[in-house]
C-alpha positions as CSV (number, residue, x, y, z in Angstrom):
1,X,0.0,0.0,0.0
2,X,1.3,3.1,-1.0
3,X,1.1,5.5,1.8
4,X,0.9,9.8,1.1
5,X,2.9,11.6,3.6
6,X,0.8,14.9,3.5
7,X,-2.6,12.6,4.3
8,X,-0.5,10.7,7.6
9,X,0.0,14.3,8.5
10,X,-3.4,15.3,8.4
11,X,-4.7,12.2,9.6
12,X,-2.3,12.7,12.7
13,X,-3.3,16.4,13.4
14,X,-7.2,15.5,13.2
15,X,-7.3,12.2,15.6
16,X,-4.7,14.8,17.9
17,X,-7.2,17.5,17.7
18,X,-10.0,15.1,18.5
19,X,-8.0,13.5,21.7
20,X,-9.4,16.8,23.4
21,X,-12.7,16.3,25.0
22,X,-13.6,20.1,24.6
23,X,-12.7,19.8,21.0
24,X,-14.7,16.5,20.5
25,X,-18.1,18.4,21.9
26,X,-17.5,21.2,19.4
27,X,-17.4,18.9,16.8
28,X,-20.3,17.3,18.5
29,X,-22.3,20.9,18.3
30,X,-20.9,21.7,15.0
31,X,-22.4,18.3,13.7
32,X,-26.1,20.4,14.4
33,X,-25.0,23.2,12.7
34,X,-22.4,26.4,12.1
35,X,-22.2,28.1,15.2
36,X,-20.1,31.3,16.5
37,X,-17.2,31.3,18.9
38,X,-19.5,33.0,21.4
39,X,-22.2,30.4,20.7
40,X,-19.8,27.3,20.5
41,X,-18.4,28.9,24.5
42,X,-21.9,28.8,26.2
43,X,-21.7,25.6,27.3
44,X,-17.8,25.9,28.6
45,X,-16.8,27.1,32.0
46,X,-13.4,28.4,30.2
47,X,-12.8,31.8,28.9
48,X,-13.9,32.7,24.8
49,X,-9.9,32.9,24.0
50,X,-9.5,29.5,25.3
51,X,-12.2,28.1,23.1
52,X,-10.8,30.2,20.1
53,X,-7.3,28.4,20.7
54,X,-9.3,25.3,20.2
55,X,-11.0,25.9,17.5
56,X,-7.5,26.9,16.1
57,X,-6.2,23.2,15.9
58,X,-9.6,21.9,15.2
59,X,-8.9,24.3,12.2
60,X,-5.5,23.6,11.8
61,X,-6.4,19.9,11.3
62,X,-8.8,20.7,9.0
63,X,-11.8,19.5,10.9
64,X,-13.1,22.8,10.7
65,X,-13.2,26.3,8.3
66,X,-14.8,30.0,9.4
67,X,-15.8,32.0,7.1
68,X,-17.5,36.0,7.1
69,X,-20.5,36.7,7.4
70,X,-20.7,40.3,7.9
71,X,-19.7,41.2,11.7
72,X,-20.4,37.4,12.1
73,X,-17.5,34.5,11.9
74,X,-19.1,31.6,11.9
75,X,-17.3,28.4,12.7
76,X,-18.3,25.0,10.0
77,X,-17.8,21.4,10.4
78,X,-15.2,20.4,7.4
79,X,-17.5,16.8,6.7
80,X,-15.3,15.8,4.0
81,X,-12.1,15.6,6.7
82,X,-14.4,13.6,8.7
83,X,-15.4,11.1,6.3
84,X,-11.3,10.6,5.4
85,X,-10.6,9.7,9.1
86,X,-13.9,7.3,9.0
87,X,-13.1,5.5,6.0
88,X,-9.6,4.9,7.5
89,X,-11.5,3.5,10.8
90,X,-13.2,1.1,8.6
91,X,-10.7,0.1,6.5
92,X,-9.6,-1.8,8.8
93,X,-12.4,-1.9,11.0
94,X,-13.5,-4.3,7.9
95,X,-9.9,-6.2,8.4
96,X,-10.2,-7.0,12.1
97,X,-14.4,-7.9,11.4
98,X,-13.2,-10.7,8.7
99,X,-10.5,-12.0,11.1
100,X,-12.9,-12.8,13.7
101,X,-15.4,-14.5,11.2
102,X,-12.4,-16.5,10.3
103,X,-12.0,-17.2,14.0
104,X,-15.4,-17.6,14.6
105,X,-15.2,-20.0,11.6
106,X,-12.3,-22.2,12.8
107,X,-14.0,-22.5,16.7
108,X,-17.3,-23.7,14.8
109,X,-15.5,-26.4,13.1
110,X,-13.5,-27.2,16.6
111,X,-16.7,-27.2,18.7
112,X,-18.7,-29.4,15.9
113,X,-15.8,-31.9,15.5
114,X,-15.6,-32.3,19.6
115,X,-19.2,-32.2,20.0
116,X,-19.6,-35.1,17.8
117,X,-17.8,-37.9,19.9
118,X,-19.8,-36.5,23.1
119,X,-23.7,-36.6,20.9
120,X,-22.3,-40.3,19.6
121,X,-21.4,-41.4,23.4
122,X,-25.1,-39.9,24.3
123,X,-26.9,-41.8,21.7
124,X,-25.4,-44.8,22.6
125,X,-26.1,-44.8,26.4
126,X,-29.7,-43.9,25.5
127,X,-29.9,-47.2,23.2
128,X,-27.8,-49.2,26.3
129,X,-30.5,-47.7,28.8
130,X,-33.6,-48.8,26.0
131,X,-32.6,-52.7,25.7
């Protein structure tokens, strides 16, 4: 697999960005809709700047974009950056899934080859116990 150094890095800064639990519930309220700096603090008991400075390396990883809307800077959810980092969750997601079929598939055929002896063993007592 050929591997693009400029998406690692972005992949890295986005699942860093996201290892911040304030970050994670802005993307959480950005998910409903754009929302301003002010609006995006209300729900924070830390100061505006500090939320600002987090929406900084949510933007920085691309997870987010502002744009001007008059007076207004409303802050977006970037989808597209959040569909990259979920199709490379289920990439292999999808691996580790059709490892434990295999798995699943290889303790079937164990548990049906050693139940086997034990159902033979119980049909025969139930004939012994019969005659």
């Amino acid at each position: 697999m050929i591997v693009d150094p400029k998406s690692e890095e972005r992949l890295d800064r986005a699942f860093m960005a996201l290892a911040d639990p304030v970050r994670r519930r802005i993307i959480a309220r950005l998910s409903r809709g754009s929302a301003t700096v002010n609006e995006l603090a209300e729900p924070f008991e830390i100061s505006k700047q500090a939320v600002s400075k987090h929406i900084q390396v949510l933007e920085q990883a691309g997870l987010v974009t502002r744009t001007r809307d008059a007076q207004r800077r409303p802050v977006h959810l970037n989808a597209v950056e959040l569909e990259r980092m979920t199709s490379w969750i289920d990439r292999y997601r999808l691996i580790h899934e059709q490892q434990f079929r295999s798995l699943d598939a290889v303790l079937g055929a164990m548990g049906a080859s050693d139940a086997a002896p034990d159902e033979a063993a119980s049909v025969d007592t139930i004939k012994e116990k019969e005659q």
